[in-house]
C-alpha positions in Angstrom: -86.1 31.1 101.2 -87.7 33.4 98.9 -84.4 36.1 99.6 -82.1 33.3 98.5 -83.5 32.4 95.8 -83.6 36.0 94.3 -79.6 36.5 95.7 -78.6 33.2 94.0 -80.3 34.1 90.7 -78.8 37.6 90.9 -75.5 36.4 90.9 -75.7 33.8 88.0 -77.3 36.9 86.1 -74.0 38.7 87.3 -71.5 36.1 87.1 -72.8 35.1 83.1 -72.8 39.1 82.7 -69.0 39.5 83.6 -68.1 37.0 81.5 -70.4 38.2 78.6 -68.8 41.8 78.9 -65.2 40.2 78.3 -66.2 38.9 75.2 -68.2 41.5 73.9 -64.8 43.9 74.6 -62.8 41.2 72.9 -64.8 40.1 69.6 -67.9 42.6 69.0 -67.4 41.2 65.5 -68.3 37.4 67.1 -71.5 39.0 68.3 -72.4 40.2 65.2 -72.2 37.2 63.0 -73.7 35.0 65.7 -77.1 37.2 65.8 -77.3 37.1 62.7 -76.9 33.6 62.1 -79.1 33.0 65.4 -82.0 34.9 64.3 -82.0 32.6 61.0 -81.3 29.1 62.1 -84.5 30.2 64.6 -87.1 31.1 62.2 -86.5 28.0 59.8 -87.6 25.0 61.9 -91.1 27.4 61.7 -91.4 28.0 58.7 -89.9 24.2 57.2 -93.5 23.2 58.9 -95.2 25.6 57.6 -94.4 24.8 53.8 -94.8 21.1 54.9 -97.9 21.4 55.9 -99.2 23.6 53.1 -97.6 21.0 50.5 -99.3 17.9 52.6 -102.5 19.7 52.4 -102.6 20.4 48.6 -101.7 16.5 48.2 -104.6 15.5 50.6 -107.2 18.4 48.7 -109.2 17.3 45.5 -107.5 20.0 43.6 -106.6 18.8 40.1 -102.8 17.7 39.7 -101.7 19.8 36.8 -98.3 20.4 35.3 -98.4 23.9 36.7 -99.6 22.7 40.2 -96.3 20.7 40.2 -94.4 23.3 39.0 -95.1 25.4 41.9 -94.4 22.8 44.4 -91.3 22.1 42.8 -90.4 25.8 43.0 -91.6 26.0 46.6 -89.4 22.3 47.3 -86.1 24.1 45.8 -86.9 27.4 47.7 -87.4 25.8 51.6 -84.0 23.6 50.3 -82.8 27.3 49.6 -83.5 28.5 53.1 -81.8 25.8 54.9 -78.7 25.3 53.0 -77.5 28.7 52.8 -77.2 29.1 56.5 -75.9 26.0 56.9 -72.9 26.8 53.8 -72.4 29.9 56.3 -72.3 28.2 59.5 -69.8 25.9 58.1 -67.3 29.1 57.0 -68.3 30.6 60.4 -66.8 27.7 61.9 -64.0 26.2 60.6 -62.4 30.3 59.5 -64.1 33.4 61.3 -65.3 31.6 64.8 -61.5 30.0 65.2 -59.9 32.9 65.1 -62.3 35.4 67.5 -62.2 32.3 70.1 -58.1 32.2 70.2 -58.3 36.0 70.5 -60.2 35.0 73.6 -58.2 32.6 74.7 -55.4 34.2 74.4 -56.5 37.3 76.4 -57.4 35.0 79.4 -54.5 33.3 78.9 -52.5 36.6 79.5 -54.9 37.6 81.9 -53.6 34.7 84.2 -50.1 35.1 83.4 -50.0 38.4 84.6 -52.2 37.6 88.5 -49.1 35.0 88.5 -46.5 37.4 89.3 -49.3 39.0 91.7 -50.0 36.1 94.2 -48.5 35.6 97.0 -45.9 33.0 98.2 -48.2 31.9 101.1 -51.5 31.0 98.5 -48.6 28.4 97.3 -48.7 26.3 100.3 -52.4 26.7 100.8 -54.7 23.2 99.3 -57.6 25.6 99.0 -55.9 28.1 96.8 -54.5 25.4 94.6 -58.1 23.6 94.2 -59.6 27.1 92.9 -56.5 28.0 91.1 -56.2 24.7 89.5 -60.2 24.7 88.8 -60.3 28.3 87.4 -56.9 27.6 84.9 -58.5 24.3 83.2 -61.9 26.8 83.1 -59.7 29.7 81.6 -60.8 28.9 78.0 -64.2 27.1 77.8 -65.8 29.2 80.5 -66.1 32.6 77.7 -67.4 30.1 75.4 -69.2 28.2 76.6 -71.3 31.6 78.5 -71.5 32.9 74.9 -73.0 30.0 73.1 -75.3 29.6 76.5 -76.3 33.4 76.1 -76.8 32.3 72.0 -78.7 28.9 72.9 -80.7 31.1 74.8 -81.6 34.0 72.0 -82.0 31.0 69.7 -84.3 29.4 71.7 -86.4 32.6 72.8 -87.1 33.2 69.2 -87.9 29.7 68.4 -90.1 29.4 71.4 -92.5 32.6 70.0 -92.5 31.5 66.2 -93.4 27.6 67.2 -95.9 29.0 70.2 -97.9 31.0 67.2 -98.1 28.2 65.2 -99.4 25.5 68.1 -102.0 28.1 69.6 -103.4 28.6 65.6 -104.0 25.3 65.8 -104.2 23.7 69.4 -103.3 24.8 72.9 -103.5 22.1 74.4 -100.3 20.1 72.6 -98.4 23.0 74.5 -99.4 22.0 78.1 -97.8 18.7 77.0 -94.9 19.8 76.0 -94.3 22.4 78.3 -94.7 19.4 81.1 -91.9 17.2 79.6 -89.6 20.3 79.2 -90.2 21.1 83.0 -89.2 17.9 84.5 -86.2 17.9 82.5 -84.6 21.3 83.6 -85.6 20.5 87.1 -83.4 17.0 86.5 -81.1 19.5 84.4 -80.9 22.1 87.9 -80.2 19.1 90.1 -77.8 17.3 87.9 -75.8 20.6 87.5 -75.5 20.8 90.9 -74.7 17.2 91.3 -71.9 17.3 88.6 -70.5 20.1 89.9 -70.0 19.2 93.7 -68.8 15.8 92.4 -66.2 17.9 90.7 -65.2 19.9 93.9 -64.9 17.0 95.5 -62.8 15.1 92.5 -60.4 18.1 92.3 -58.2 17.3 95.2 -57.7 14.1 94.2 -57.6 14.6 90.6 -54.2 16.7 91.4 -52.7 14.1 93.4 -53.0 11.5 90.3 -52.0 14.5 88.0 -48.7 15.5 90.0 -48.1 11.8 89.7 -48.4 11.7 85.9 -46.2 14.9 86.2 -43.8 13.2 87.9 -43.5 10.2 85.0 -42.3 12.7 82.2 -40.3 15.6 84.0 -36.7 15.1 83.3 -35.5 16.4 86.5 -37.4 13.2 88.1 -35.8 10.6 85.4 -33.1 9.7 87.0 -34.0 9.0 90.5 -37.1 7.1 88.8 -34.6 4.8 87.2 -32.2 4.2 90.0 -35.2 4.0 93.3 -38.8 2.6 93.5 -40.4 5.8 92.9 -42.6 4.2 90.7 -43.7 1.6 92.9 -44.4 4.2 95.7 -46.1 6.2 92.9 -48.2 3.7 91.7 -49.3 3.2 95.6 -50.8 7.2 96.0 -52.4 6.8 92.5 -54.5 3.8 93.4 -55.1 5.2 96.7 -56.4 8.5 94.9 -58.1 6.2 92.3 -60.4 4.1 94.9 -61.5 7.3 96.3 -62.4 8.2 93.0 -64.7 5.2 92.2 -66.6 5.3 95.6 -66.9 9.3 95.0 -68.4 8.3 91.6 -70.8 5.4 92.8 -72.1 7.9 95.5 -72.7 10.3 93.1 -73.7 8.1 90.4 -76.6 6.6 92.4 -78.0 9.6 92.9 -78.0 10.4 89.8 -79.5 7.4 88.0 -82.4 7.7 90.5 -82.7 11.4 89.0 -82.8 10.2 85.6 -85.4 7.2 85.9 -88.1 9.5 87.6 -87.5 12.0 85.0 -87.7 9.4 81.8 -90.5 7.9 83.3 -92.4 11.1 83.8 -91.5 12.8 80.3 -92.6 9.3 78.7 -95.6 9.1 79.9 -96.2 12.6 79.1 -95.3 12.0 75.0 -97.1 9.3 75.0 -100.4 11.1 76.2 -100.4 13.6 73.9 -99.6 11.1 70.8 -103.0 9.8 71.8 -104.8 13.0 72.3 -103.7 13.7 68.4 -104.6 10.6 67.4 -107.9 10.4 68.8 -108.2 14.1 67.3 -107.3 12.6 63.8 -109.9 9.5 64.0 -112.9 11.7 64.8 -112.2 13.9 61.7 -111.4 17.6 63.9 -107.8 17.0 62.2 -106.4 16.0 58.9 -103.1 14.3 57.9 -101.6 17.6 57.3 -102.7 18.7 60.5 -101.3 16.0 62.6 -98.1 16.2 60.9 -98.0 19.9 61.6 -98.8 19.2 65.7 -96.6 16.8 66.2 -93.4 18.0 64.1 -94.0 21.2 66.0 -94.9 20.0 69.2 -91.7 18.2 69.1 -89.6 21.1 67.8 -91.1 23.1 70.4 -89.9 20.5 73.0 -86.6 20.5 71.9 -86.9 24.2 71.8 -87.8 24.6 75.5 -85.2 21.9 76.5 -82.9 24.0 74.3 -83.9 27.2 76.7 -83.9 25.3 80.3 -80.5 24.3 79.6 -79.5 27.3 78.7 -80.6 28.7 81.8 -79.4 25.2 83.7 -76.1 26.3 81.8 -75.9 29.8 83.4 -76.1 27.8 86.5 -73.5 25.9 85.9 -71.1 28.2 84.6 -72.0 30.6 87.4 -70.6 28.0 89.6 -67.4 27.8 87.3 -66.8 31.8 87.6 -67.2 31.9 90.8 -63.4 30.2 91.0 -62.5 32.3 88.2 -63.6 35.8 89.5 -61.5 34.6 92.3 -58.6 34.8 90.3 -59.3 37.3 87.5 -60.0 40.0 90.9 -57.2 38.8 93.1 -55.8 41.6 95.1 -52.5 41.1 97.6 -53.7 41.4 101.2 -50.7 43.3 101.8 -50.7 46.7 100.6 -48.1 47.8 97.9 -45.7 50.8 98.9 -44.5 54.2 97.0 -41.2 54.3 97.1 -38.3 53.2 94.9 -34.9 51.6 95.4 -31.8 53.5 94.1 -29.9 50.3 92.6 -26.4 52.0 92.1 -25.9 51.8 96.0 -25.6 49.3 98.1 -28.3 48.6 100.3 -28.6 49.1 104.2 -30.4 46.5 106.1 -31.9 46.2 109.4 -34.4 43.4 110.8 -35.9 44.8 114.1 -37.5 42.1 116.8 -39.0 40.2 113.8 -41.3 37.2 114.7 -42.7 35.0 111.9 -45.1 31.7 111.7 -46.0 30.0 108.6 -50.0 29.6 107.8 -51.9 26.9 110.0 -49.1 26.9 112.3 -48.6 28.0 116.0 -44.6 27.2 116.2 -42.8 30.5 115.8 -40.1 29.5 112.5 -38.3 32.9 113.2 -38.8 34.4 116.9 -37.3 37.9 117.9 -34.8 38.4 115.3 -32.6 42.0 114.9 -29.8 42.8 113.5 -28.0 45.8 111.3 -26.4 45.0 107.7 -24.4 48.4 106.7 -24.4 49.4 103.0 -21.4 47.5 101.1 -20.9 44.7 103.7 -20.0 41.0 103.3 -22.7 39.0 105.6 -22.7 35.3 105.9 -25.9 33.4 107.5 -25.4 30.1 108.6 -27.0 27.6 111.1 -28.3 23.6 111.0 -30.8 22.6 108.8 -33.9 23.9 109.5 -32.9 26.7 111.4 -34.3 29.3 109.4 -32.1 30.7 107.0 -34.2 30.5 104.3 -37.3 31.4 105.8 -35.9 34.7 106.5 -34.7 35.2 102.9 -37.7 34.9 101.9 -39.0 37.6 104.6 -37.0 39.9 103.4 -37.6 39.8 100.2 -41.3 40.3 101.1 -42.4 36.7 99.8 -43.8 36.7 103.5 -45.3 39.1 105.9 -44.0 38.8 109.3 -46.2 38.3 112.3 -44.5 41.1 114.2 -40.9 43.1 114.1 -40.1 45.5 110.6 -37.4 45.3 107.8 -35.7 48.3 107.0 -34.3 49.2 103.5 -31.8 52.4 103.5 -33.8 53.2 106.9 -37.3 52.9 105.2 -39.7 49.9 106.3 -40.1 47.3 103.7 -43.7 47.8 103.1 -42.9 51.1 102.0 -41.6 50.3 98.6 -43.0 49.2 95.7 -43.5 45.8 95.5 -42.2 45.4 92.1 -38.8 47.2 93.3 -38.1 45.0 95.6 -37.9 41.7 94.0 -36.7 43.1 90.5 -33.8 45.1 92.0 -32.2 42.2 94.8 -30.3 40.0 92.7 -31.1 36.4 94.3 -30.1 32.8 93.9 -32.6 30.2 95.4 -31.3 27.4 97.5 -33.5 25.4 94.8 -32.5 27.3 91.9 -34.6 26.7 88.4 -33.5 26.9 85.0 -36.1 27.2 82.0 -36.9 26.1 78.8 -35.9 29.1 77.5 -32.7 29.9 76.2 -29.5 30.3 77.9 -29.5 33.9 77.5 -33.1 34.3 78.3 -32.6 32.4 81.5 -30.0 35.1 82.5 -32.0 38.2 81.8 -35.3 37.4 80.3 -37.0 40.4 78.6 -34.0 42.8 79.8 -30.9 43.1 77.9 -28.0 40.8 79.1 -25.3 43.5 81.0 -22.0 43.3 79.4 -20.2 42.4 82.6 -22.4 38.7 82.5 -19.5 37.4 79.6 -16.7 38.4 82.3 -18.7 36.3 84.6 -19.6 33.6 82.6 -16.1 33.2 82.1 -15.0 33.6 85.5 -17.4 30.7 86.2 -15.8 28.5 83.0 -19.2 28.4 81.9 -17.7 30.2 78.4 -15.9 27.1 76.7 -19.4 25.2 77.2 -21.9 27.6 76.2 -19.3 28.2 72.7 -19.6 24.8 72.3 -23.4 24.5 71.8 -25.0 24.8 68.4 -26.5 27.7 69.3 -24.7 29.3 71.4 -26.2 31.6 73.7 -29.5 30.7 71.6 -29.5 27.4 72.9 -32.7 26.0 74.7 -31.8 24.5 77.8 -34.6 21.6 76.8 -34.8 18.8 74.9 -38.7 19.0 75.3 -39.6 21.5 72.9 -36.3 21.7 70.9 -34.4 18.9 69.3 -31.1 20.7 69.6 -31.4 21.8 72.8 -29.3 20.8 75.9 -29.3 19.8 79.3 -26.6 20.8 81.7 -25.4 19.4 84.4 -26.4 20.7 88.6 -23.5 22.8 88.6 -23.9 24.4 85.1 -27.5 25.0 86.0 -26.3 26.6 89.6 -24.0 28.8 87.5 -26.6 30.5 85.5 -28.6 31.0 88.0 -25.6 32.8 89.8 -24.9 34.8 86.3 -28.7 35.7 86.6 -29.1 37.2 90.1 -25.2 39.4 88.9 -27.1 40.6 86.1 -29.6 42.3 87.7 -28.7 46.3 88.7 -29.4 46.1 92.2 -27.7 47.2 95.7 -28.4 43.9 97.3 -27.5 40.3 96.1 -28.8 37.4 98.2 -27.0 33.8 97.8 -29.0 31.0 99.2 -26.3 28.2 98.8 -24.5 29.2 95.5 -22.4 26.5 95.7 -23.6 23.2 96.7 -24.0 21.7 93.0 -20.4 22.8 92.5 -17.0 21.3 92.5 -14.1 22.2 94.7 -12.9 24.6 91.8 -15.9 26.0 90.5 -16.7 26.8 94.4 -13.0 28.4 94.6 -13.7 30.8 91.2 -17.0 31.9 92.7 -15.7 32.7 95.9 -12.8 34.9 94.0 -15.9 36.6 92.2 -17.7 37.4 95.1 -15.0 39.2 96.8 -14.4 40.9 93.4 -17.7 42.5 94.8 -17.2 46.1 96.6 -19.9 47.9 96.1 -23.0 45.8 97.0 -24.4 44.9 100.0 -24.0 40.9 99.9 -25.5 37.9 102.0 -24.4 34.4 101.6 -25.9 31.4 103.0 -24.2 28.3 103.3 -23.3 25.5 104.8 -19.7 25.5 103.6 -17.8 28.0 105.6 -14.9 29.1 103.1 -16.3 32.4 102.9 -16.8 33.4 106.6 -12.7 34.1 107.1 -13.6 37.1 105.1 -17.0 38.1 105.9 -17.8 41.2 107.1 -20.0 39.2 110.0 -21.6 36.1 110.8 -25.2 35.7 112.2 -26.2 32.1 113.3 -29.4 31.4 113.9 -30.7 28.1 115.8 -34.2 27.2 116.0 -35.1 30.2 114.5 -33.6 32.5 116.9 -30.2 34.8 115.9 -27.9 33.3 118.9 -24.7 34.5 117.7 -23.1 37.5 115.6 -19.8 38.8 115.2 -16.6 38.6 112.5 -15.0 35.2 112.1 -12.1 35.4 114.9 -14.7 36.9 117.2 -17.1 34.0 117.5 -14.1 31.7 116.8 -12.8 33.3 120.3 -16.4 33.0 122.1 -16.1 29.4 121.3 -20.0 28.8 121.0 -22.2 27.1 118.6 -19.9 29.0 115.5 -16.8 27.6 116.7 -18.5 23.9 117.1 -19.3 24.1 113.7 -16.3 25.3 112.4 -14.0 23.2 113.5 -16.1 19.7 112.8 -15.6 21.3 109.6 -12.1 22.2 109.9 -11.0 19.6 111.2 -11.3 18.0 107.2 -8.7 19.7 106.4 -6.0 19.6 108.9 -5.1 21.7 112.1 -2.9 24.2 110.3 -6.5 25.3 108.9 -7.7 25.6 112.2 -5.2 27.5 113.7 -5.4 30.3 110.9 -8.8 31.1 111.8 -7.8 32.3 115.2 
């Protein structure tokens, strides 16, 4: 028990300490000023009874009132006024110029700090509820938790100096007011401890539902979701989750809540008691003549200083607590590492890629159904691959594989001969040029959503004319500069599923890269549109390419086919050779064909 104790207070030392250190790097200037107005703001409540009690004295004495007598309690009047309104007139600049601008510094570091572990996480954590609860705990902690650890740390200097100034001044006088005190301030940082505790398993508990009624409220002012809110009941089934997620909420707050009202009426009932014991003691102290006016005044202002003090120090140290429990989530994320280990190597982007998938054998997380099972086969630098298959079959899944968003269970990927897991990490996604099946634009600009940070290759105008995205882009207000939001910009625009689709295509040709990946380019798009990006692919002769889709317009004049079913690779060949096995390629084919007459179908033999 003992051990525990000692391991648990270690780490709130520890966790408070991390967090300490990252201001301290940040804002040693923020330090500075707060000792020093610490150390002040400490000594005053002191030394304001002190003076009180000197000028109640003289009033009480039989020392003649003389002009001079008043004089120097006037004097010493303006001086103790002195003391506490300059640190006050600095405390108010501290806050409202200096402390503003230190605590964004801060925020803005931590901010960064989890904008960068974003690019680092990987794809699995995304489908993981666990993940998401600390995530989602440690992001709405990001900013309070260095500040409030630093005014904790200050509470608790503050009150440490307090505590010995106001303990001097008692003991001069009377001991015994301290075991009072010391009592009340006990039972309420063991209620402080408990509640802590309380508050914050109430929130663990909150969190998961708290995200289901956010997503919801998410939902309401997305503009992707507008539409399909106006023309279906989405709000009615909407309103039906929330509810559900709110009930649990009340009875999670009545559990919690009962347990801590009980907390809080032994604890007022104790510390009442307690204050109202040692009023009596003083009192009876006062009546038999061991203390004078000036002297009760003295005892009890202090005596209640000194509580508020000590209270002041507990929850400083109930606050450490806390907070500890609050970094714990955030030390989660601030020392993420990938399981997987990153590679060495580089990718030479100015060739096309050769690829080869070798008995590979994937399951998702919390699953024992195989998505991918046994898959091989050999892409050769330059070649036109299509991947096709019923929903579900996989395609995606193994995108995603070989892109390294997922480790497989068993079986390799080869780059140019070299495993996977042998290149960089970094390499990998930012030279494969890659259009999602559920592509997303930003509210960025349109020319940032093609390149970003990099700068825009030349040969994106040829394509964004190719695509007829040109005459649209010319006719916006900003041309290229144009937001593709209305939510932060008044002049910004909002393009249509195909025009979206397209920039995401001009996106993944931008990038220098031997390998371009097309996860159904052209299911937003018209008949046209899908014609002119077909043309532009084929315009395409020195990159490795691999096309999914469920439209089979390209797979006369692919390079080769692989159909997979049920997550297995059944089929492989050219066009005419599966068309002449007559298997689950030709099936599809020709329910497809058949759309458009028999003279299509006989030209695919």
């Amino acid at each position: 028990m003992i051990r525990k104790i000692i391991k648990n207070f270690n780490i709130i030392i520890k966790n408070n300490i991390f967090v300490l250190g990252i201001v301290w790097r940040l804002s040693k200037l923020r330090f500075l000023i707060k000792i020093i107005v610490t150390v002040i703001s400490s000594i005053l409540p002191t030394i304001n009874i002190i003076i009180v009690r000197y000028i109640i004295s003289l009033l009480e004495s039989d020392i003649p009132r003389t002009d001079t007598m008043l004089r120097q309690l006037f004097i010493v009047i303006i001086g103790l006024t002195s003391m506490q309104l300059i640190p006050k007139l600095f405390l108010a600049f501290n806050s409202a110029l200096i402390e503003p601008f230190l605590a964004s510094k801060i925020n803005n570091y931590m901010n960064e700090m989890f904008f960068d572990k974003a690019q680092l996480f990987e794809y699995k954590n995304f489908e993981d509820p666990n993940f998401y609860d600390k995530y989602t705990r440690a992001l709405a902690q990001t900013e309070n938790i260095p500040h409030m650890v630093f005014n904790s740390f200050f509470q608790l200097f503050g009150s440490i100096i307090s505590i010995l100034s106001l303990s001097a001044l008692i003991i001069s006088m009377d001991w015994v007011v301290i075991m009072f005190t010391m009592f009340v301030v006990l039972v309420n940082f063991i209620q402080s401890i408990i509640s802590g505790k309380l508050d914050f398993n109430m929130a663990q508990v909150l969190t998961p539902i708290s995200r289901r009624q956010n997503y919801l409220k998410r939902v309401l002012y997305n503009a992707a979701y507008a539409k399909e809110i106006q023309c279906n009941d989405v709000i009615g089934t909407g309103k039906r989750y929330y509810f559900e997620a709110f009930e649990k909420l009340l009875k999670i707050l009545k559990r919690y809540g009962i347990k801590s009202v009980g907390l809080n009426v032994v604890s007022i009932l104790l510390t009442t008691a307690s204050s109202t014991t040692m009023m009596l003691y003083l009192f009876s102290r006062v009546w038999l003549g061991v203390y004078s006016i000036a002297d009760y005044s003295a005892l009890m202002s202090s005596s209640g200083q000194f509580e508020g003090t000590l209270k002041a120090f507990f929850e400083s140290l109930s606050n450490f607590y806390r907070n500890s429990l609050e970094i714990d989530n955030l030390k989660f994320i601030y020392f993420y590492k990938r399981e997987s280990t990153d590679g060495h190597l580089t990718l030479n982007a100015e060739r096309p890629y050769t690829l080869e998938v070798k008995n590979l054998y994937f399951k998702y997380p919390n699953s024992d159904k195989y998505a991918l099972k046994n898959i091989s086969f050999k892409i050769n630098a330059g070649e036109k691959v299509l991947l096709v298959g019923l929903n579900g079959s996989g395609k995606t899944t193994l995108i995603k594989i070989l892109l390294g968003l997922y480790q497989p269970q068993r079986g390799e990927i080869l780059i140019n001969g070299i495993n996977l897991k042998e290149y960089k990490r970094e390499e990998i996604l930012k030279k494969m040029g890659v259009v999602f099946q559920d592509y997303q634009t930003f509210a960025f600009t349109i020319k940032e959503n093609i390149s970003f940070e990099e700068e825009m290759n030349t040969r994106v105008y040829d394509i964004l004319e190719e695509l007829d995205l040109t005459p649209v882009i010319k006719a916006l207000p900003n041309g290229m500069h144009t937001s593709l939001s209305k939510e932060f910009d008044t002049i910004g625009t909002l393009l249509s599923g195909g025009e979206a689709q397209k920039i995401c295509i001009a996106r993944a040709l931008n990038k220098e890269t031997g390998l371009y990946i097309f996860d159904e380019p052209s299911s937003a798009l018209d008949p046209i549109s899908e014609y002119k990006l077909n043309k532009l692919l084929d315009k395409i002769t020195n990159k490795t390419v691999i096309i999914i889709s469920h439209r089979l317009t390209t797979a006369i004049t692919a390079d080769n086919i692989l159909f997979l079913k049920s997550g297995e690779l059944v089929e492989q060949g050219t066009h005419k050779e599966l068309m002449k096995r007559k298997g689950y390629y030709f099936d599809l084919f020709t329910k497809q064909a058949e759309k458009y007459g028999t003279e299509y179908l006989i030209s695919s033999f």
